[in-house]
VEXBA-179018 format. One line per 5 residues: for each residue z, y, x of N, C-alpha, C, O, CB. Coordinates in nm, 2 decimals. Glycine has a CB too. Layout:
BEGIN
Z/Y/X/Z/Y/X/Z/Y/X/Z/Y/X/Z/Y/X | ...
end
This chain:
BEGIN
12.95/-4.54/2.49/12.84/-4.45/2.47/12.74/-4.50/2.36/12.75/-4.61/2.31/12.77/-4.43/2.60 | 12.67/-4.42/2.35/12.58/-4.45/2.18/12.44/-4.48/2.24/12.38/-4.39/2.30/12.55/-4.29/2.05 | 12.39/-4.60/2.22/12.24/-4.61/2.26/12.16/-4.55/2.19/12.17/-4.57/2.07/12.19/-4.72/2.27 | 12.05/-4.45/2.22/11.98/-4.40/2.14/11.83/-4.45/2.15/11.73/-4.39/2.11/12.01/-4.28/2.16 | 11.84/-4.56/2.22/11.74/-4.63/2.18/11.66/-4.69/2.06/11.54/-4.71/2.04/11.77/-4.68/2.22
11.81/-4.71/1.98/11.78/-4.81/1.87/11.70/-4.69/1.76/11.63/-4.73/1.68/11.94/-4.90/1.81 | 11.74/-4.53/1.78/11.70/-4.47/1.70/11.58/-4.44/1.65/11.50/-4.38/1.73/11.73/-4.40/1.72 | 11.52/-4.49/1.49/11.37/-4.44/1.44/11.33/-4.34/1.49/11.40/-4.24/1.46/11.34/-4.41/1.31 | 11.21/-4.32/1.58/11.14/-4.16/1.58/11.02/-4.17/1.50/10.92/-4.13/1.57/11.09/-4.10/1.73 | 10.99/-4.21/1.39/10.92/-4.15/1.28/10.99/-4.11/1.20/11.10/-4.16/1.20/10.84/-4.22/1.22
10.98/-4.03/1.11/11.03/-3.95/1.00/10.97/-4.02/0.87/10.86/-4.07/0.87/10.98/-3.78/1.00 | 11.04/-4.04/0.78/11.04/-4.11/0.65/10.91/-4.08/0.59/10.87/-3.97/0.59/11.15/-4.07/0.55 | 10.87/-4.14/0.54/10.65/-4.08/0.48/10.73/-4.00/0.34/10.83/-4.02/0.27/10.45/-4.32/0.38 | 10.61/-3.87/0.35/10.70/-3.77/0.24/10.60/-3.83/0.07/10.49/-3.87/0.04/10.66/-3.52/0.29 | 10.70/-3.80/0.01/10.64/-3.86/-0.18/10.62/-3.74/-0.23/10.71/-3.66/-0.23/10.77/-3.94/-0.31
10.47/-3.71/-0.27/10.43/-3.63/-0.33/10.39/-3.65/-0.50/10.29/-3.59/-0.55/10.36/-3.60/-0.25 | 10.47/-3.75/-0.56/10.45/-3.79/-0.67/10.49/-3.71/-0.73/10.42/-3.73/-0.83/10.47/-3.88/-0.69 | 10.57/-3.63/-0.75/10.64/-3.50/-0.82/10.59/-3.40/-0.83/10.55/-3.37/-0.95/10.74/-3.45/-0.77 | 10.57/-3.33/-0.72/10.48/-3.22/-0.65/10.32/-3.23/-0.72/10.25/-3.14/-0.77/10.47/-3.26/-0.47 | 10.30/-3.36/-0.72/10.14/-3.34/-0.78/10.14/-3.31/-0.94/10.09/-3.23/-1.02/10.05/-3.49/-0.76
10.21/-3.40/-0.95/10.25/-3.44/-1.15/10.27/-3.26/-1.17/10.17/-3.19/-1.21/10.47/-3.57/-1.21 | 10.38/-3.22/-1.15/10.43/-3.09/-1.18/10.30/-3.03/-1.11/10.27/-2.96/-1.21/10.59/-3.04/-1.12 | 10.21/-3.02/-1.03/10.08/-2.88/-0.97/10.01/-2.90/-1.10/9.95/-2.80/-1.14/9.96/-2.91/-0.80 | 9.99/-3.05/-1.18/9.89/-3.12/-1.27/9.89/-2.99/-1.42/9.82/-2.90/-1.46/9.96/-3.33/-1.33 | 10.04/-3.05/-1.44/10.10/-2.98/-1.57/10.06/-2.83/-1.57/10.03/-2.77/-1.67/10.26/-2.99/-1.57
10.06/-2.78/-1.48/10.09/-2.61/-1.45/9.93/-2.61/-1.47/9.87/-2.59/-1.57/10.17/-2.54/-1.27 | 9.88/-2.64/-1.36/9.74/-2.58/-1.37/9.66/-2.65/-1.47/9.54/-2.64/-1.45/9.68/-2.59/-1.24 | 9.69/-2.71/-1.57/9.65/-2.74/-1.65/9.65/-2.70/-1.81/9.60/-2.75/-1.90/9.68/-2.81/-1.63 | 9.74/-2.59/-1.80/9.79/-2.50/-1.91/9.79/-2.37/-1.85/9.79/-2.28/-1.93/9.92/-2.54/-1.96 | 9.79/-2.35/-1.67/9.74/-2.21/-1.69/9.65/-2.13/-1.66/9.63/-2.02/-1.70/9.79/-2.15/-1.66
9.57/-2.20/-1.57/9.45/-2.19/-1.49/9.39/-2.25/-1.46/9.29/-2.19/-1.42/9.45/-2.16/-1.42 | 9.37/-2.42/-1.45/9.26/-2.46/-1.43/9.27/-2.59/-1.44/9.31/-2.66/-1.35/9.20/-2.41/-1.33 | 9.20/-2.63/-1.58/9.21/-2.77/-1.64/9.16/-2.86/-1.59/9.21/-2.97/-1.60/9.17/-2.79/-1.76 | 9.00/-2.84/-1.46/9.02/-2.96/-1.43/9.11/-2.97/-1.31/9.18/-3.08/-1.32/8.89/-3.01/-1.40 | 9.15/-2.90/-1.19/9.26/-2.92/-1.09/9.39/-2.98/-1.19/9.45/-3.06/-1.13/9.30/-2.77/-1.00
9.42/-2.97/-1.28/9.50/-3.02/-1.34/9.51/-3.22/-1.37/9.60/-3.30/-1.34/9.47/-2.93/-1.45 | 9.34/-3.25/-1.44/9.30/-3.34/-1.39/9.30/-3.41/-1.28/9.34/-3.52/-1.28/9.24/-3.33/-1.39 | 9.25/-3.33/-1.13/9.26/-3.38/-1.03/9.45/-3.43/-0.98/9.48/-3.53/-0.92/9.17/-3.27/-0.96 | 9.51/-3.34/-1.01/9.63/-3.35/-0.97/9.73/-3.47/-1.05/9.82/-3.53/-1.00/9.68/-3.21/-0.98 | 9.69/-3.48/-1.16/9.77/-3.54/-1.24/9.67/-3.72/-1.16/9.75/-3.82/-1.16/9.76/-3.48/-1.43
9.58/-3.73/-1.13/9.51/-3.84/-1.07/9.58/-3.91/-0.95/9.61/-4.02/-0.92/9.38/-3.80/-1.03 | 9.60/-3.79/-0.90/9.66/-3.80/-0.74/9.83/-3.83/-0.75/9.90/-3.89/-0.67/9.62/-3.63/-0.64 | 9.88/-3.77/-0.86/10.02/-3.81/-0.88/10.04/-3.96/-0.94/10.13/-4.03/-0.91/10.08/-3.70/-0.97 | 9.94/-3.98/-1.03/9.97/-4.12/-1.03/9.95/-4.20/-0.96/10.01/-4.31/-0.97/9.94/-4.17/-1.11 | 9.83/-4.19/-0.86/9.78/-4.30/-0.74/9.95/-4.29/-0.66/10.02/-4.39/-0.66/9.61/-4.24/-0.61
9.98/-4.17/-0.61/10.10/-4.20/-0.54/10.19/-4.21/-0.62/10.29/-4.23/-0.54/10.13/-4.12/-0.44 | 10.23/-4.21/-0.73/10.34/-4.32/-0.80/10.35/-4.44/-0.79/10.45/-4.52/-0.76/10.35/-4.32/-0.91 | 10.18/-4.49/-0.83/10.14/-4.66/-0.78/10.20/-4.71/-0.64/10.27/-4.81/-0.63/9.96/-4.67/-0.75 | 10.15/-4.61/-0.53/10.19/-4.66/-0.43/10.36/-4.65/-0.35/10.40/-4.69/-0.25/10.08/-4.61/-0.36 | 10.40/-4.59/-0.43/10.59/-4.58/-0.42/10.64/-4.66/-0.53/10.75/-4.70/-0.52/10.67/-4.42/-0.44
10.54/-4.69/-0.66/10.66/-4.76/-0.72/10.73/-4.70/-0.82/10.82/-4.75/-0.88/10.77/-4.79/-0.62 | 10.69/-4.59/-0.84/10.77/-4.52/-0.93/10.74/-4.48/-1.09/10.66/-4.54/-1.16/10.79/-4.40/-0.86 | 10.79/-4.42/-1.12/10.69/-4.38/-1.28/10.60/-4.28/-1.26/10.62/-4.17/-1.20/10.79/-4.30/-1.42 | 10.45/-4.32/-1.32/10.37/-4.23/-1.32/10.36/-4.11/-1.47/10.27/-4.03/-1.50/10.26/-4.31/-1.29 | 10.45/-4.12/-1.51/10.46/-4.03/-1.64/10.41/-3.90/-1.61/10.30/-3.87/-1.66/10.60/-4.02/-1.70
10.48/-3.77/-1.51/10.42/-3.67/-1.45/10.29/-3.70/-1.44/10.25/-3.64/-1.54/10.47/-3.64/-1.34 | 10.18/-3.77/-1.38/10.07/-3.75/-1.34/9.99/-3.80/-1.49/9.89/-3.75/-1.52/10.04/-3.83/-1.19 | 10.06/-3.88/-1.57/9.95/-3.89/-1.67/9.97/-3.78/-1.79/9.89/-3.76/-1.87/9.95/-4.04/-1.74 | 10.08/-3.72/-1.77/10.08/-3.59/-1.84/9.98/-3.45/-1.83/9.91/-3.37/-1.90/10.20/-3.55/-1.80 | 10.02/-3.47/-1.69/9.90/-3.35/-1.65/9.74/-3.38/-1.63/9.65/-3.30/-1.64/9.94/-3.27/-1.50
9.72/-3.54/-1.61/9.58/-3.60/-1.61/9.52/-3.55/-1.77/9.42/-3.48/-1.80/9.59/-3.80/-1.58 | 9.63/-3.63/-1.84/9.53/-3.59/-1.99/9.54/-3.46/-2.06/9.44/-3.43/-2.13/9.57/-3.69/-2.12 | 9.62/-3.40/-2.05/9.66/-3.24/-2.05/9.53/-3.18/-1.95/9.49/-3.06/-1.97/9.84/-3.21/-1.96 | 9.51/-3.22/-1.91/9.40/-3.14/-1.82/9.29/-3.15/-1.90/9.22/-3.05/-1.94/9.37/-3.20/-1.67 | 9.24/-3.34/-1.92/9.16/-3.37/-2.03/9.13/-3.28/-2.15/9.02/-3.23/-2.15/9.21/-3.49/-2.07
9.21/-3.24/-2.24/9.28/-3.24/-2.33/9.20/-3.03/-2.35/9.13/-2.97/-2.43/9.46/-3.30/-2.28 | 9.26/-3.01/-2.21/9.24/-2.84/-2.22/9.12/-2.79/-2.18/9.08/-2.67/-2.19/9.32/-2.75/-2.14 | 9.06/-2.89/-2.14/8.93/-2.91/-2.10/8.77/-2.90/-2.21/8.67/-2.83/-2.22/8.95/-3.05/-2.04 | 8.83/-3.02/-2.28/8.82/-3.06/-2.40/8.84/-2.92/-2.51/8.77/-2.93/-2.61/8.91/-3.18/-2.42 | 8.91/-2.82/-2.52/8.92/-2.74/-2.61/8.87/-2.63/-2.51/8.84/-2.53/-2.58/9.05/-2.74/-2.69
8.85/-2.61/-2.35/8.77/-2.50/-2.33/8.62/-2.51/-2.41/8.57/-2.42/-2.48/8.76/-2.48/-2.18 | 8.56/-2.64/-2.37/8.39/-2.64/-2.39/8.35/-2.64/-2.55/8.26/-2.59/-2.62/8.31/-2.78/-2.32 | 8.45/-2.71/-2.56/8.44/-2.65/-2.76/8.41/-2.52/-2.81/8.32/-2.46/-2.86/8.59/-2.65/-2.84 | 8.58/-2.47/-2.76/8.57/-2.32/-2.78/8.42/-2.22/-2.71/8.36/-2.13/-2.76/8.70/-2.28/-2.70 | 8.41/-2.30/-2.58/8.28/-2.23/-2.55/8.18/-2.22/-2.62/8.12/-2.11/-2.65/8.24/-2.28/-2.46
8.15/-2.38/-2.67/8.02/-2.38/-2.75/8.06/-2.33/-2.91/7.97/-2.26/-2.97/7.97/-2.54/-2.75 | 8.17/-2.35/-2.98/8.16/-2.24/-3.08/8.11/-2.13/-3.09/8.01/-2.10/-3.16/8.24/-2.19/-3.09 | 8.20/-2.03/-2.96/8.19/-1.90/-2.95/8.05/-1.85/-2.93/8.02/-1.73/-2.93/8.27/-1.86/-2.86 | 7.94/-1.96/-2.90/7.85/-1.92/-2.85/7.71/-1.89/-2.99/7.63/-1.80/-3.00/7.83/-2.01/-2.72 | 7.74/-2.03/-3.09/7.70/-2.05/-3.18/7.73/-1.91/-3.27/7.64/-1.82/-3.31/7.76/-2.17/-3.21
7.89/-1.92/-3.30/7.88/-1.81/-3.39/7.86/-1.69/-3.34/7.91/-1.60/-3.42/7.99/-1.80/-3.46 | 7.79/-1.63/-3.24/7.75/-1.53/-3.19/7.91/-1.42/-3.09/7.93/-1.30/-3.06/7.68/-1.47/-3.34 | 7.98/-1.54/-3.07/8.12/-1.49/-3.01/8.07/-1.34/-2.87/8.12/-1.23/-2.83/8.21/-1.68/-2.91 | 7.96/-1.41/-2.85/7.93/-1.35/-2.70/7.82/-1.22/-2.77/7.77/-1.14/-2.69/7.83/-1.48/-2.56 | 7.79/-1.21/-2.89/7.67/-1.12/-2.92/7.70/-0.94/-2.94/7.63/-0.85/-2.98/7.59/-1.19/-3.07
7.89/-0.94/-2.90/7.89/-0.80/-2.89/7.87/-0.73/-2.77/7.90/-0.61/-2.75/7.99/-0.77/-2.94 | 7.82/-0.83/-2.67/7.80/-0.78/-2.51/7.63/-0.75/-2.51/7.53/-0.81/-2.54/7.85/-0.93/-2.36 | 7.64/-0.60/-2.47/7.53/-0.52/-2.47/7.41/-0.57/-2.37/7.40/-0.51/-2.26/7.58/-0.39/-2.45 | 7.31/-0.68/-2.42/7.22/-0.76/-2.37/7.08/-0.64/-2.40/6.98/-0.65/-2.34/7.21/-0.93/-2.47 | 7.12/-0.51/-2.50/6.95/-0.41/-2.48/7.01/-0.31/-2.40/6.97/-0.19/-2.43/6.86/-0.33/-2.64
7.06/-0.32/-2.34/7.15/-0.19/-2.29/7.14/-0.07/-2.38/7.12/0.04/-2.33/7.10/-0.15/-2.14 | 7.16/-0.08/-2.50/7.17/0.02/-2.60/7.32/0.08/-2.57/7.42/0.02/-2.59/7.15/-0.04/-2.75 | 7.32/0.20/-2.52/7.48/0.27/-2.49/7.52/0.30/-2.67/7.64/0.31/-2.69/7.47/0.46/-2.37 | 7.46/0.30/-2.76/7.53/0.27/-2.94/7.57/0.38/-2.97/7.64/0.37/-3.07/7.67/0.18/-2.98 | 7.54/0.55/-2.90/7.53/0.65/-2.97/7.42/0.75/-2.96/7.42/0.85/-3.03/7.64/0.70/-2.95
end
């Protein structure tokens, strides 16, 4: 007979070093550069802590950086060159 004593009843700890890296990348190019940041952070802490390559998480960490960096640019451009000055601030309806 099989002792089933000897059997682990914990389940293996799950690696989310993938999962984060890849959530980093995505939301970092499609919706939201800092979660992108955040994720690409969290994918490399748990690469640190498994051991593995953190390449995914520093992709989407500075990629996040990166898109971040060209939203507030773009923001402050657009704002300079009058990007925002065709939104009707006298409520003039223009006919």
């Amino acid at each position: 007979m099989t002792d089933f004593s000897q059997i682990p009843t914990t389940p293996p700890k799950k690696d989310n070093t993938q999962l984060f890296g890849i959530l980093g990348i995505v939301l970092a190019l499609v919706c939201c550069p800092p979660l992108g940041i955040l994720f690409g952070y969290l994918s490399m802490q748990e690469a640190k802590k498994a051991g593995k390559d953190e390449t995914l998480g520093k992709v989407g960490f500075w990629l996040g950086i990166a898109m971040t960096a060209v939203s507030v640019i773009g923001g402050i451009l657009a704002l300079c060159l009058g990007g925002f000055g065709s939104m009707n601030w006298n409520n003039d309806p223009g006919y």
